[in-house]
Rosetta silent file (secondary structure, phi, psi, omega in degrees, C-alpha in Angstrom):
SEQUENCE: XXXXXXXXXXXXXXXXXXXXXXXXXXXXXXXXXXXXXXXXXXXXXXXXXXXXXXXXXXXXXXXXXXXXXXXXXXXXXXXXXXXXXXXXXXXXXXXXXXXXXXXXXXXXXXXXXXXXXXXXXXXXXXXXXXXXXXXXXXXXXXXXXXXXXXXXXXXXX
SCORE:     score description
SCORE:     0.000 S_00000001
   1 L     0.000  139.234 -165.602   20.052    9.160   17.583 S_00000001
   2 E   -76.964  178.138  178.014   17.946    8.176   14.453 S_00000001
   3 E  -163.407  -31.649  168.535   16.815   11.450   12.624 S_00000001
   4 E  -178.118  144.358 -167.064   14.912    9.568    9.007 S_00000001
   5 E  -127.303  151.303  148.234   14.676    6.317    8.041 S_00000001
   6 E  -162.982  163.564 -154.856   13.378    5.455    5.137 S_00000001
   7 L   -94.662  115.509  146.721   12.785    2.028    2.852 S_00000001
   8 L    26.755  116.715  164.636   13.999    0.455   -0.474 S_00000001
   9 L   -87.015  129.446  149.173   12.060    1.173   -3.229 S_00000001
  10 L  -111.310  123.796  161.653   11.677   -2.581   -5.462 S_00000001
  11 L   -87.940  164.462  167.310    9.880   -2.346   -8.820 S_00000001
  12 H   -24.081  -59.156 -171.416    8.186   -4.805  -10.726 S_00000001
  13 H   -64.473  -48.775 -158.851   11.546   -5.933  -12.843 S_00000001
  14 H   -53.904  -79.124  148.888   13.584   -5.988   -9.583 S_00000001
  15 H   -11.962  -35.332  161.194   10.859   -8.388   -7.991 S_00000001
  16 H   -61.776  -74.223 -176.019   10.884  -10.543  -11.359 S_00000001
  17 H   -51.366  -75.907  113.887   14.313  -11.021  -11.369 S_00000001
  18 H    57.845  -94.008 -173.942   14.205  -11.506   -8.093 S_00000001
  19 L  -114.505   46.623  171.107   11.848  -14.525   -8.026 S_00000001
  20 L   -98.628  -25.098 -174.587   13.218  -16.285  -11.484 S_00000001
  21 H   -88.197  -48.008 -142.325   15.719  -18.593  -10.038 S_00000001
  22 H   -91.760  -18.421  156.367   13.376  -20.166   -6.941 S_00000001
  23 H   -44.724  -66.759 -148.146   10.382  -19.881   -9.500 S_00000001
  24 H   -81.535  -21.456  174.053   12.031  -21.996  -12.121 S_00000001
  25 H   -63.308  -62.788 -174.990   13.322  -24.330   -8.708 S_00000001
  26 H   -49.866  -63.836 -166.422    9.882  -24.634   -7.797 S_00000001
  27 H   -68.175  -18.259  175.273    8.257  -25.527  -11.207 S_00000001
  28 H   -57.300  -49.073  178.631   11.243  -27.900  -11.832 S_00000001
  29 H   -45.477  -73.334  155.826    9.707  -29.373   -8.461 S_00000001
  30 H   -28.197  -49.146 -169.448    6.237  -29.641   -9.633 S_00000001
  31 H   -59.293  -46.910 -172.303    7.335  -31.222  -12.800 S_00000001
  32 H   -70.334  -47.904 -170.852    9.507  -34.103  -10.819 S_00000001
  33 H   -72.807  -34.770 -173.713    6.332  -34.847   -8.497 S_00000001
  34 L   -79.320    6.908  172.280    3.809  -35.535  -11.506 S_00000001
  35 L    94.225   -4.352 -161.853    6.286  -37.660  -13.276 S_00000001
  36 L   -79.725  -34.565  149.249    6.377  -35.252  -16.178 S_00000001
  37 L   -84.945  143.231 -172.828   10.445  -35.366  -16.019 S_00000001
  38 L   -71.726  149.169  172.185   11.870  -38.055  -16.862 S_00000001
  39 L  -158.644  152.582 -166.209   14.392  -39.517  -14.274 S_00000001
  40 L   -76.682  -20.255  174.166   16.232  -43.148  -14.254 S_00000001
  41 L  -161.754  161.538  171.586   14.556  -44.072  -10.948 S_00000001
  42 H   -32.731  -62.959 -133.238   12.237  -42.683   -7.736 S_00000001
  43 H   -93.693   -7.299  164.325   15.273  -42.135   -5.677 S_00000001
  44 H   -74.773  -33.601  166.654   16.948  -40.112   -8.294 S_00000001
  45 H   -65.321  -35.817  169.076   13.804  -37.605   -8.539 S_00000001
  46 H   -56.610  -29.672  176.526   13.856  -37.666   -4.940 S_00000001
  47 H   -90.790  -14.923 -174.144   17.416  -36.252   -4.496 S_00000001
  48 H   -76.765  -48.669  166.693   16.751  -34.461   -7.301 S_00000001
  49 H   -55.660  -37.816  168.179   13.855  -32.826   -5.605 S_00000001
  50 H   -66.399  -42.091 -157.345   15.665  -32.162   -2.216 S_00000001
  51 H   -47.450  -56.624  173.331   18.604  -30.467   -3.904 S_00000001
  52 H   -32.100  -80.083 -159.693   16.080  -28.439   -5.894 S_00000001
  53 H   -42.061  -67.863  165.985   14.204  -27.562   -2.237 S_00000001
  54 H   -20.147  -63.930  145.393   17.519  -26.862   -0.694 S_00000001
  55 H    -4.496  -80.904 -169.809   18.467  -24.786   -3.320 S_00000001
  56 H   -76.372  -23.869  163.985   15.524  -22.264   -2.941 S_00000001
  57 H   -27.801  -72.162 -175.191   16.248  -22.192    0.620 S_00000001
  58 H   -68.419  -40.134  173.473   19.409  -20.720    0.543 S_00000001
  59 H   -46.272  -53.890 -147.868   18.539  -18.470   -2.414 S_00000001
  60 H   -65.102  -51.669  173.719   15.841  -17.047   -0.143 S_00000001
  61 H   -46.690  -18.087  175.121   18.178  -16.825    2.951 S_00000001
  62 H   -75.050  -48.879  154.412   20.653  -15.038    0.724 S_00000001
  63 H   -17.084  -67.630 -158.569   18.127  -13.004   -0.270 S_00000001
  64 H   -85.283  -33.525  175.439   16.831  -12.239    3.235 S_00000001
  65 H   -76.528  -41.843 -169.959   20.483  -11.612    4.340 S_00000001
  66 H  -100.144  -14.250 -141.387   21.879   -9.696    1.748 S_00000001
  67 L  -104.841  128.991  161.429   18.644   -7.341    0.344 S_00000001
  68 L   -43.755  124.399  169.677   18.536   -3.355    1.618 S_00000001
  69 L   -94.500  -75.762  168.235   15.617   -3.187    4.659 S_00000001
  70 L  -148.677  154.478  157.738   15.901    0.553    5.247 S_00000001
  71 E   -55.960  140.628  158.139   18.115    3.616    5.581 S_00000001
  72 E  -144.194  145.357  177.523   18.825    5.333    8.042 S_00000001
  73 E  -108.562  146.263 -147.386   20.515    8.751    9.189 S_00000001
  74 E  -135.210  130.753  173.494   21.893    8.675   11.741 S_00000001
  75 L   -51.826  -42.307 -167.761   23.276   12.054   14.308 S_00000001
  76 L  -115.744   -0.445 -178.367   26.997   10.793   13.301 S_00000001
  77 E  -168.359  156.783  156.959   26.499    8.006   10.292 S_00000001
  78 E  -123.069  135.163 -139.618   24.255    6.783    7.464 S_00000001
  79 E  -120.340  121.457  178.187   23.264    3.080    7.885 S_00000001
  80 E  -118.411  116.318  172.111   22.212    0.695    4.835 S_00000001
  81 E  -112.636  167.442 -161.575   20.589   -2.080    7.058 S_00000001
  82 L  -123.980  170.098  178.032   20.671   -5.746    5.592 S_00000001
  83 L   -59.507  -56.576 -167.707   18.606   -8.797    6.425 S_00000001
  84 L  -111.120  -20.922 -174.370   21.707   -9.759    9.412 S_00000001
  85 L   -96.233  165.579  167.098   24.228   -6.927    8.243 S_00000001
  86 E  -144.413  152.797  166.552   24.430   -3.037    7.961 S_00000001
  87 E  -129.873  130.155 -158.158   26.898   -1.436    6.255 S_00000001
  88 E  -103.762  135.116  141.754   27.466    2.316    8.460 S_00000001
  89 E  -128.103   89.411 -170.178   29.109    5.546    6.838 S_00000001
  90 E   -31.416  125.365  162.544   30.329    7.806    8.900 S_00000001
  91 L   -15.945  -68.451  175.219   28.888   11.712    8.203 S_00000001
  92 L   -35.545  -98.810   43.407   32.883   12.821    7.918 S_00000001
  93 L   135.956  -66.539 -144.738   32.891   10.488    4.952 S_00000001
  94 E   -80.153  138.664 -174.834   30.429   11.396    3.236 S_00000001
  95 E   -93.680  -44.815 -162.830   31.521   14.167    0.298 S_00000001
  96 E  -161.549  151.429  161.327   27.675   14.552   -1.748 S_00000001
  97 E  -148.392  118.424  150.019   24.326   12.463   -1.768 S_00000001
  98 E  -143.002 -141.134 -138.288   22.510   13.500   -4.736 S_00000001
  99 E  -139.670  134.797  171.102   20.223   11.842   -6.789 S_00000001
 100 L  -124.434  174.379  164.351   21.631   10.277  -10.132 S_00000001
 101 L   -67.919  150.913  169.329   20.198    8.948  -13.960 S_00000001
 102 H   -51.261  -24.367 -142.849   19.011    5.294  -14.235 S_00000001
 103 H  -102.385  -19.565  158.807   21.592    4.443  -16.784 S_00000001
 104 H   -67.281  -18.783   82.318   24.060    4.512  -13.709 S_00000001
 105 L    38.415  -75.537  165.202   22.322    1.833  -12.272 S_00000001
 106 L   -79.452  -28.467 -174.668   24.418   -0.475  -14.975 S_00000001
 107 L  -113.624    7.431  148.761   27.603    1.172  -15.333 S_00000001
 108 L   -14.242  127.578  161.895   27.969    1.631  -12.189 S_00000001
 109 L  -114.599   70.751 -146.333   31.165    1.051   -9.955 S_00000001
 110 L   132.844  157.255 -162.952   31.113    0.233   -6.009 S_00000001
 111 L   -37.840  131.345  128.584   28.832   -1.017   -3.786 S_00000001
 112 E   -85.833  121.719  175.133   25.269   -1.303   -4.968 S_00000001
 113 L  -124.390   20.205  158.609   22.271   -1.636   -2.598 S_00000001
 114 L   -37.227  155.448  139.582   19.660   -0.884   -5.332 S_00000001
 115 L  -138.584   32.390 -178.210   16.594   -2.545   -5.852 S_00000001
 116 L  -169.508  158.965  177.304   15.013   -0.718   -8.571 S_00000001
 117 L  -104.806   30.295  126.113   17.025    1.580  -11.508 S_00000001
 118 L   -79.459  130.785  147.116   14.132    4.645   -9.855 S_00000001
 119 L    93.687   29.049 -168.300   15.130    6.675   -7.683 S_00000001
 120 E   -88.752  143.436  159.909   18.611    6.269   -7.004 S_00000001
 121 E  -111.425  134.978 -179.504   20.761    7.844   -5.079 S_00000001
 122 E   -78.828  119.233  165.013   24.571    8.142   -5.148 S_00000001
 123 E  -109.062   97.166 -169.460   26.590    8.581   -1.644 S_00000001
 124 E   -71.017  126.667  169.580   30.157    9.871   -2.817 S_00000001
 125 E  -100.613  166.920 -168.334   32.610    8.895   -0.242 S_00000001
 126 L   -73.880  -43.681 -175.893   36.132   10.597   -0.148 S_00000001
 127 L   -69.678  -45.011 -142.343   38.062    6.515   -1.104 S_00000001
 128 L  -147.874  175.998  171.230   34.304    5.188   -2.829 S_00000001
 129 L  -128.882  136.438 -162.896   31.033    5.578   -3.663 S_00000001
 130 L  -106.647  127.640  159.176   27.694    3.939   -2.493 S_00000001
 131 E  -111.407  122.932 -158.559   24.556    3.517   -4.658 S_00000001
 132 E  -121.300  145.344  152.879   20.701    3.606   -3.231 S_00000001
 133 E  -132.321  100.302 -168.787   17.202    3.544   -4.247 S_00000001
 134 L  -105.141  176.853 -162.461   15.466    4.599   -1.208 S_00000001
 135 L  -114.423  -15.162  121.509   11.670    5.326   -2.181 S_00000001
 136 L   -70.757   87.616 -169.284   11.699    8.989   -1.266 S_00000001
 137 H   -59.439  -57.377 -169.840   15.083   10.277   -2.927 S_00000001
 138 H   -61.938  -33.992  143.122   14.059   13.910   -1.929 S_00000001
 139 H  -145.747   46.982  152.455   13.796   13.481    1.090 S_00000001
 140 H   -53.857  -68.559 -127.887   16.469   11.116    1.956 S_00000001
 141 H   -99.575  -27.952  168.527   18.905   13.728    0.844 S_00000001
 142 H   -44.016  -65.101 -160.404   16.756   17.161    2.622 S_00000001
 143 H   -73.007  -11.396  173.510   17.132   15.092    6.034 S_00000001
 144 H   -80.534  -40.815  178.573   20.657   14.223    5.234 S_00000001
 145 H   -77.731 -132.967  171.105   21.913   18.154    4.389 S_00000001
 146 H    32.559  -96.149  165.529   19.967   18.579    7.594 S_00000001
 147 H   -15.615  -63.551 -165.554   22.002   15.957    9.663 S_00000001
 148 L   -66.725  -50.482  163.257   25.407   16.607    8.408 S_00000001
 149 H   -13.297  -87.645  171.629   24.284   20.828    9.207 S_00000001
 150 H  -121.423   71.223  143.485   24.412   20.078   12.543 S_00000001
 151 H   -71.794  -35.172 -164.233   26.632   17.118   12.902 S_00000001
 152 H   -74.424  -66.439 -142.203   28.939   20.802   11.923 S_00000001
 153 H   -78.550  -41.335  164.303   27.605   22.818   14.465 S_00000001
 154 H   -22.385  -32.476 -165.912   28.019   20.401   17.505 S_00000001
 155 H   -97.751  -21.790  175.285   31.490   19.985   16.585 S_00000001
 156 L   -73.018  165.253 -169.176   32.673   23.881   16.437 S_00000001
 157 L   -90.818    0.000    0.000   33.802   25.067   19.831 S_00000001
């Protein structure tokens, strides 16, 4: 049973970076239809142009595949869903969720599913640790102490 979901925060750089490679695919694109790159003949601009097209395709689909949707708690797990994937952590598992500095963000070690260096959250696992930016940190981690509570009491006899 779901108990709080909540979404990705992406900031402005995150969104930049983001759109730099299918940007610079695109304007390469533009350039190749007005003639303004040079190329040794039409059918080389042309393949030159699909590859290019192709290209941002798959970036987006990687994109779309790979990229945090929302959170979710879960009675018995917390859920990182993906464009086609999720990746689930059992409750048991989980050691801490708290809320870390930005500068972790980069030196980080173990799965990242940021999209912004705000807000992050850490989920220390007993083997690994999991990194978040959900857009309400506070209470991601209330409804989570809350979950795990009684995920406990169900389970005493």
């Amino acid at each position: 049973m779901l108990i709080y979901e909540d979404k990705p925060k992406y900031d402005f750089w995150g969104k930049l970076v983001l759109s730099f490679a299918p940007s610079l695919m695109l304007t390469l694109i533009i350039l190749l239809e007005s003639n303004l790159l040079p190329t040794e003949s039409d059918e080389e601009a042309m393949l030159a142009k699909e590859v290019l097209l192709v290209s941002i395709v798959v970036i987006i689909v990687v994109y779309w595949a790979l990229l945090p949707r929302k959170f979710e708690i879960h009675e018995d797990k917390f859920k990182i869903v993906l464009g086609i994937f999720s990746y689930t952590i059992p409750l048991e598992e989980i050691l801490e969720i708290r809320k870390v500095e930005t500068w972790k963000a980069f030196l980080y070690k173990g799965p990242r599913f940021t999209t912004s260096v705000k807000n992050l959250v850490e989920i220390r696992k007993k083997r690994s640790s999991v990194l978040i930016s959900p857009q309400n940190p506070d209470m991601l981690i209330e409804n989570f102490k809350r979950a795990t509570k009684n995920a406990k009491k169900t389970k005493l006899p």
